[in-house]
N, C-alpha and C positions, 0 to 999 in steps of 0.2 A: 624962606624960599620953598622948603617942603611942604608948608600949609599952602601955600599958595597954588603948587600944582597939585596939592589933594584937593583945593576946589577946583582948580578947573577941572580935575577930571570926574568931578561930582556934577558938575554943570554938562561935561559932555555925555557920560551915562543916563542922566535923567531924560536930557534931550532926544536922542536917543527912544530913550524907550515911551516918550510923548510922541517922536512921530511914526512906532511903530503900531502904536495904539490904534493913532490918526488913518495912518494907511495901509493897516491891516482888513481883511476881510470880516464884518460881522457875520454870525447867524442869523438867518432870518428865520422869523416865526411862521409855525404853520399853525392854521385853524378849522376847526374841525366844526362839524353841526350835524346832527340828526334828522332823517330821514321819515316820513310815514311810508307804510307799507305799502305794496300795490298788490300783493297777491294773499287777501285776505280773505276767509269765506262770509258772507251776510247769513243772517237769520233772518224770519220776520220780525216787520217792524214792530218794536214794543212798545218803546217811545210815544210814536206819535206826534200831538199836535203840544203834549205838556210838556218835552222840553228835561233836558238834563243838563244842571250847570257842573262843571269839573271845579276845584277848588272852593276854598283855600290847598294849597300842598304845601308840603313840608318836606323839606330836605336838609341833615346836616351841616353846621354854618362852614365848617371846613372846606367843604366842598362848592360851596356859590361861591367862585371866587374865578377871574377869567382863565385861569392857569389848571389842565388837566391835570389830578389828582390823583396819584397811585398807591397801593401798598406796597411797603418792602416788608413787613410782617406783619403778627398784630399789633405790634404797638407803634409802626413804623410807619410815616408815611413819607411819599415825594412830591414836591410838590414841580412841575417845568416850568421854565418860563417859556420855552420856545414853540412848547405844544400847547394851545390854546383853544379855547371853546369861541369860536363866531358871534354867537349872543349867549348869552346868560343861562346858564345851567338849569335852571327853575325854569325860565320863558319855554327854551327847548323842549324839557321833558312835559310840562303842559302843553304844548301845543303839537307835538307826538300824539301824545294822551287822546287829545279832542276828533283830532283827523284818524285817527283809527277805531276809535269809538263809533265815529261817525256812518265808515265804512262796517264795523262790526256788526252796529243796531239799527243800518240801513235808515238813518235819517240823520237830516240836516239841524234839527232841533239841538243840538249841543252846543255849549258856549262856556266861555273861560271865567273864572273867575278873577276880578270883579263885574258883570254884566251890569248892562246898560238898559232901561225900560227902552223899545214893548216887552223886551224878552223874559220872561216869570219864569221860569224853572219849575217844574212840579217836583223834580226829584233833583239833589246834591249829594256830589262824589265830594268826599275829604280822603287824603292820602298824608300818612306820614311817614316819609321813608327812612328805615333806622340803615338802610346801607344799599348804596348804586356807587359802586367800586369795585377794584381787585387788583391783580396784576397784572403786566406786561407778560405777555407768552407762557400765559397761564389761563387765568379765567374770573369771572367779573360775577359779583352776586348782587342780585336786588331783592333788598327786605325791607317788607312795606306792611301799615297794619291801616286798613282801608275801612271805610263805613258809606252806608246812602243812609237818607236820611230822607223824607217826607217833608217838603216845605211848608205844606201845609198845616201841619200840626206840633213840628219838629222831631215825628217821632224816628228813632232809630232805626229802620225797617232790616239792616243787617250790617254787620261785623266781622271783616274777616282776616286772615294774615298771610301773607304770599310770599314766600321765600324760593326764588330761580336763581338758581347757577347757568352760564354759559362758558364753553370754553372760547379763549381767543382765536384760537385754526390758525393763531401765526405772531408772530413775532412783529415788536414794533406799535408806535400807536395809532395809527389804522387800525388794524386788526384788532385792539382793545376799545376803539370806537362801536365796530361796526359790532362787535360783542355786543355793549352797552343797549345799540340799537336794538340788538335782537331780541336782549333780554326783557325789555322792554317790549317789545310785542307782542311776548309770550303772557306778560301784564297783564296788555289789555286783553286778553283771551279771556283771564282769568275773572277781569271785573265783569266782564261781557256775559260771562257765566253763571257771576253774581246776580246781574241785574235780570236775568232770564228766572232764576230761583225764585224773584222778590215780587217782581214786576205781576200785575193780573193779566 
């Protein structure tokens, strides 16, 4: 008799808490995506008619992944389910990249890597980023070690290494987006600066 009502009452607990499962409220996920600039300054056009393809890039495998990726120290990381990146972490950050370039070197000649013919490239951007991260209500770093190169010949024509910090300005992952955004723009400044040093 005692076993007997220790299952039923095993049968009514469980049930129970399957239909608070059922009709409780989930989380819903939010998704987030990156922005190009709109208030950039142009130079003259350096480019031109030859064309700048951006990629291959490189980004940490940790972090291509749909789910935004935080630190909790250095050896700590977090990872959400509910905070999420819209498209692909890599697509994003290259296609920032291209449309602020674009804007930067005052020409439509840029294109994403892998391009498609008529488009030749005279000059390619490679970037490998050793870090586009940080923390929540704190600050987010990008370290990237970057090169152009001559398609024509394959030569190196330069070499560089770009490490930005941005603070978040706020709590929350918003604010550790629109970081990420910015820090990121301050990038492209920097490649834009490269390719003015290189360029004839």
């Amino acid at each position: 008799m005692i076993r007997k009502y220790l299952y039923l009452s095993i049968i009514i607990f469980l049930s129970g808490t399957m239909c608070g499962c059922i009709g409780g409220t989930s989380q819903k996920s939010v998704y987030y995506v990156f922005s190009a600039s709109r208030n950039l300054s142009t130079v003259q056009s350096l480019i031109g008619d030859r064309g700048l393809g951006v990629g291959p890039i490189k980004i940490p495998a940790f972090l291509n992944r749909p789910q935004i990726v935080t630190r909790q120290g250095q050896n700590l990381l977090s990872i959400n389910e509910f905070h999420r990146w819209g498209d692909s972490l890599e697509a994003q950050i290259t296609g920032v990249l291209v449309e602020n370039l674009s804007t930067l070197l005052n020409t439509p000649n840029i294109s994403i890597y892998p391009w498609e013919r008529p488009f030749l490239p005279e000059y390619q951007l490679y970037i490998d980023f050793r870090r586009f991260d940080g923390k929540t209500a704190e600050s987010v770093t990008l370290d990237a070690v970057w090169w152009i190169v001559d398609t024509n010949n394959d030569k190196r024509l330069l070499t560089r290494r770009s490490s930005l910090v941005e603070s978040t300005h706020g709590d929350g992952y918003k604010a550790y987006v629109i970081a990420l955004n910015t820090v990121l723009e301050k990038f492209c400044q920097k490649i834009t600066d490269g390719v003015i040093d290189v360029l004839p």
